[in-house]
C-alpha positions as CSV (number, residue, x, y, z in Angstrom):
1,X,78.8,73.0,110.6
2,X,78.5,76.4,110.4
3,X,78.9,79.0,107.5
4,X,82.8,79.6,106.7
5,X,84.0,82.6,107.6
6,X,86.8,84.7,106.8
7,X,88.9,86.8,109.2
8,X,90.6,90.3,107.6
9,X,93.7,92.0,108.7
10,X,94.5,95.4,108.0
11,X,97.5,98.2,108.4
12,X,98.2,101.7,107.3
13,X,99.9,104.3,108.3
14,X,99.0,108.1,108.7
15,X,102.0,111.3,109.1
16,X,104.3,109.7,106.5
17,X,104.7,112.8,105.5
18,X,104.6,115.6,107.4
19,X,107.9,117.2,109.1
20,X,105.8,117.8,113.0
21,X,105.0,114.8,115.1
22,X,104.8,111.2,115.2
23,X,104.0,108.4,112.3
24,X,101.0,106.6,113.6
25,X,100.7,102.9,112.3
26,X,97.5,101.5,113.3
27,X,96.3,97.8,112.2
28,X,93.0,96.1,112.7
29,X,91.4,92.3,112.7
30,X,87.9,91.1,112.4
31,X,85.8,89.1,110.5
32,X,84.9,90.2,106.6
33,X,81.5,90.5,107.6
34,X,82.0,93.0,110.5
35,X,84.3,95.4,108.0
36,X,81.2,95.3,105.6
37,X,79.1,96.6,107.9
38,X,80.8,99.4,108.4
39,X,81.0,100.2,104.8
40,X,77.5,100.0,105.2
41,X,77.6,103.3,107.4
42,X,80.3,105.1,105.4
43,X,83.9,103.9,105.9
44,X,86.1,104.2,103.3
45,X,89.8,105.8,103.1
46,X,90.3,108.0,106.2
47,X,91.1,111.0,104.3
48,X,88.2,111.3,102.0
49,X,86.2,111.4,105.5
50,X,85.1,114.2,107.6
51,X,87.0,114.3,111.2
52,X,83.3,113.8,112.7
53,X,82.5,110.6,110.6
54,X,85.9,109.2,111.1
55,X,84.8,109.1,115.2
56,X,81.4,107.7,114.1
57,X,83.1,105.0,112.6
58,X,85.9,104.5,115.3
59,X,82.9,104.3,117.9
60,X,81.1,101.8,116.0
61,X,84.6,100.2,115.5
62,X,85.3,99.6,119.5
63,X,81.2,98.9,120.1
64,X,82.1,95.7,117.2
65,X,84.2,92.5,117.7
66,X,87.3,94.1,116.1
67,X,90.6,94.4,118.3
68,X,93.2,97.0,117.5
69,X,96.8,97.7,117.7
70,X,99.0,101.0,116.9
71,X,102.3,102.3,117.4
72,X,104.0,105.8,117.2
73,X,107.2,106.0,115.8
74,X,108.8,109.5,117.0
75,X,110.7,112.2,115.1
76,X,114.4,110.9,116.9
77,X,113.8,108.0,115.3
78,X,112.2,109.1,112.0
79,X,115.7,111.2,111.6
80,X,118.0,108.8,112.7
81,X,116.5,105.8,110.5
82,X,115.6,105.1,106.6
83,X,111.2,105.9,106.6
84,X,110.6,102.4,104.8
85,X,112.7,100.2,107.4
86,X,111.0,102.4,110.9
87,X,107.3,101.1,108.6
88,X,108.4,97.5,108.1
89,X,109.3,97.1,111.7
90,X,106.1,98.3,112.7
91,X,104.2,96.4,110.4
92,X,105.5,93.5,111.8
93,X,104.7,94.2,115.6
94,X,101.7,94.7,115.0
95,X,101.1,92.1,112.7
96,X,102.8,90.1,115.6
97,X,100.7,91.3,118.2
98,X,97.4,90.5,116.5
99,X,98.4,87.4,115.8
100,X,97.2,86.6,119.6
101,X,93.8,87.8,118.8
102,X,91.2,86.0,120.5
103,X,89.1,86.3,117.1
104,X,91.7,83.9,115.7
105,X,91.5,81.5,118.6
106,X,87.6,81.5,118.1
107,X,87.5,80.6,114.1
108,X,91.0,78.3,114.2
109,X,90.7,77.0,110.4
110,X,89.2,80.1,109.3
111,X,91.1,81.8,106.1
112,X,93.3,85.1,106.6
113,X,93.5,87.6,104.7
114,X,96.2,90.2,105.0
115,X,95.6,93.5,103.4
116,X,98.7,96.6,104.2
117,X,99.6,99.7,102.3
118,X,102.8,98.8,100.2
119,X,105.7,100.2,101.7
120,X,108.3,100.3,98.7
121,X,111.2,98.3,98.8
122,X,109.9,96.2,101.6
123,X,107.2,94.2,100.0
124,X,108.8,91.2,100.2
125,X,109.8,91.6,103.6
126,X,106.4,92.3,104.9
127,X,104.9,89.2,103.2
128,X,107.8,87.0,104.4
129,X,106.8,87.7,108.0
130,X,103.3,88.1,108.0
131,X,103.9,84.1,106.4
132,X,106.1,83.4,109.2
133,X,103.0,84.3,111.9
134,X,99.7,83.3,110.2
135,X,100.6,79.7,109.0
136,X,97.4,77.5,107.6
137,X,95.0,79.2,104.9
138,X,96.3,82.6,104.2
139,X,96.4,85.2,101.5
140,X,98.3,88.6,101.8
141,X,97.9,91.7,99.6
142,X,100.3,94.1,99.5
143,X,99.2,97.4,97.3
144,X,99.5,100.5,96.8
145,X,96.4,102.9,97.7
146,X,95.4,99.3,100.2
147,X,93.2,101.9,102.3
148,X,91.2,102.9,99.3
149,X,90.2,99.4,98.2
150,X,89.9,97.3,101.1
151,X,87.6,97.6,104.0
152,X,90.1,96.7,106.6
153,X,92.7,98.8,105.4
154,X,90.3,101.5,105.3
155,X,89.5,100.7,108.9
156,X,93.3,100.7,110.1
157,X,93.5,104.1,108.5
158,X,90.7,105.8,110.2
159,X,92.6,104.5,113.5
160,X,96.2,105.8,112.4
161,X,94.0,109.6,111.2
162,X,92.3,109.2,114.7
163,X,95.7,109.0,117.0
164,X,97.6,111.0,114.6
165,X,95.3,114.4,114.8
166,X,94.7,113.6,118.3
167,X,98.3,113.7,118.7
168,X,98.5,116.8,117.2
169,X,96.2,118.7,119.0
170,X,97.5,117.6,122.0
171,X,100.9,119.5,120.9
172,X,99.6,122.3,119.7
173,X,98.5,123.1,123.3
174,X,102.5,123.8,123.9
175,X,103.4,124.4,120.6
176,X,100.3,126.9,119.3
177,X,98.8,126.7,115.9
178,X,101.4,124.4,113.9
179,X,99.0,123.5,110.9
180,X,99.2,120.4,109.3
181,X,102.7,119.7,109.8
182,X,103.4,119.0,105.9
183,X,106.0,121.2,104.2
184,X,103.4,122.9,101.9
185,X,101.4,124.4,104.5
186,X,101.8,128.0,104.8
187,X,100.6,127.4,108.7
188,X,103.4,125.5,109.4
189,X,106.0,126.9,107.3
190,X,105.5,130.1,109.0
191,X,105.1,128.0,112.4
192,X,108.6,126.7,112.0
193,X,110.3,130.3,110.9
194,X,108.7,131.7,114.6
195,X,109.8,128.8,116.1
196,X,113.3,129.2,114.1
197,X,113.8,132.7,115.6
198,X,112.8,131.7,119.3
199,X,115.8,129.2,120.1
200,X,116.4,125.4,120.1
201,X,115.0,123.0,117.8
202,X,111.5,121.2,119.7
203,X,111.9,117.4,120.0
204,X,108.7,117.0,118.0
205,X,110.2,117.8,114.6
206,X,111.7,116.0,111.9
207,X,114.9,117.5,111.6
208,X,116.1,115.8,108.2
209,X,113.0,117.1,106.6
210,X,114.3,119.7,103.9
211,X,111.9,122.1,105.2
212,X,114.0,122.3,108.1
213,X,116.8,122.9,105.9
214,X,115.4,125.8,103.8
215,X,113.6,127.7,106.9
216,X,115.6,126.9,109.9
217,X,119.4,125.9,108.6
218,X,121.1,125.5,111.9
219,X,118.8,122.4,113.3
220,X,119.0,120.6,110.0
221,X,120.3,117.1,110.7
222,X,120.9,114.5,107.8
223,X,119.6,111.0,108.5
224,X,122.0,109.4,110.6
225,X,121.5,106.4,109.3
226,X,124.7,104.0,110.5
227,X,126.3,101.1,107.7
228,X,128.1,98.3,108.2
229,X,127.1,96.6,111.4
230,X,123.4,96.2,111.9
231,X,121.7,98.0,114.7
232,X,119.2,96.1,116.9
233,X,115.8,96.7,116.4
234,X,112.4,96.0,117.9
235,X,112.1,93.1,114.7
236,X,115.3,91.3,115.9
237,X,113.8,90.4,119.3
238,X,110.1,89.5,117.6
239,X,112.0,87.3,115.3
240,X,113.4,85.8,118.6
241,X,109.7,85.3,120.2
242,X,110.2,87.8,122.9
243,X,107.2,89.5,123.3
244,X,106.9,93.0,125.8
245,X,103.9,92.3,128.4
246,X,101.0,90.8,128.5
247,X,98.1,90.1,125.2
248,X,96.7,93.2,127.1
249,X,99.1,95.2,125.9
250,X,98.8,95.1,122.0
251,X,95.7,97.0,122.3
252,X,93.3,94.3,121.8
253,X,90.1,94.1,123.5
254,X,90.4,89.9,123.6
């Protein structure tokens, strides 16, 4: 027989925060020993890392025997929804969609682990379905500052930074220099005033943000968050088994 291994999970999030763009959740699945090795070159939480070392990593990421999974959730949705449940659904997509990973089919018996950056509230929630996909020999953590203490979690952060900046930059081509996009930012605070002055409110901004509020007034929305009967969402038809595509399309290099 060969040496036991274990296989790691991780997910976090990046652009909780900030009131321009998408909320990138990225997760990640590979054995312990590959996530070690790239401690071994520097990985830790994405945002004690350089931009140029978080590449160096992701390269050496997508050169290993790790598949990957992430999924934008827009600023429509952001304002029209509570933060916590739009991070729960995600989670469990992509906890769904790596469930199919070929690195599971090649170690069946193998133990799990399942690290994710606590999302308040939800906790309970997240466990409950990450229990309901990875049956057998399984252990989930789900903690606060996740991306600082665990190698995989680290890893699904550097993903989530990636796409997130990348995402940015990409706007900025139509939207000029927005800065960081969080409220404290002089760049964007005096982004959003121009933008105020110029006309209708950009589809890439969080409009319930109380930035938006204090600086431009008329494009303020309040979260339009409906109670009473439950609206459908992308977790109602996972809980079903209905899956969108092919295993191609989580992301995942099996």
């Amino acid at each position: 027989m060969g040496k036991p291994v274990t296989i790691e999970i991780g997910v976090d999030e990046a652009g909780r925060g900030p009131f321009i763009g998408d909320m990138v959740i990225a997760g990640v699945i590979g054995l312990s020993s590959t996530f070690e090795s790239l401690v071994s070159i520097g990985l830790r939480d994405s945002k004690l890392l350089e931009p140029l070392k978080r590449l160096t990593i992701l390269n050496n990421m997508l050169s290993l025997d790790i598949d990957i999974v992430a999924t934008y959730v827009s600023p429509i949705h952001i304002d029209r929804s509570n933060m916590n449940i739009l991070e729960y659904t995600a989670i469990c997509s992509i906890l769904k969609y790596l469930s199919y990973s070929h690195i599971l089919r090649q170690h069946q018996g193998a133990e799990v682990r399942i690290y994710i950056d606590e999302v308040k509230g939800y906790n309970d929630k997240i466990g409950e379905c990450a229990r309901g996909l990875y049956k057998g020999n399984v252990e989930i953590f789900i903690e606060s500052k996740a991306d600082a203490k665990y190698p995989a979690v680290s890893a699904a952060s550097v993903v989530a930074k990636i796409l997130r900046d990348s995402n940015i930059k990409a706007l900025q081509v139509i939207a000029g220099e927005t800065g960081s996009g969080y409220p404290g930012d002089p760049v964007s605070r005096r982004w959003l005033a121009n933008m105020y002055r110029d006309g209708e409110p950009p589809v890439y901004i969080r409009r319930s943000w109380g930035i938006v509020r204090d600086l431009a007034p008329s494009w303020y929305v309040s979260k339009q968050v409906k109670h009473g009967k439950k609206e459908k969402s992308l977790l109602d038809y996972i809980r079903r088994g209905v899956t969108y595509g092919n295993q191609s399309t989580s992301g995942s290099k099996g």
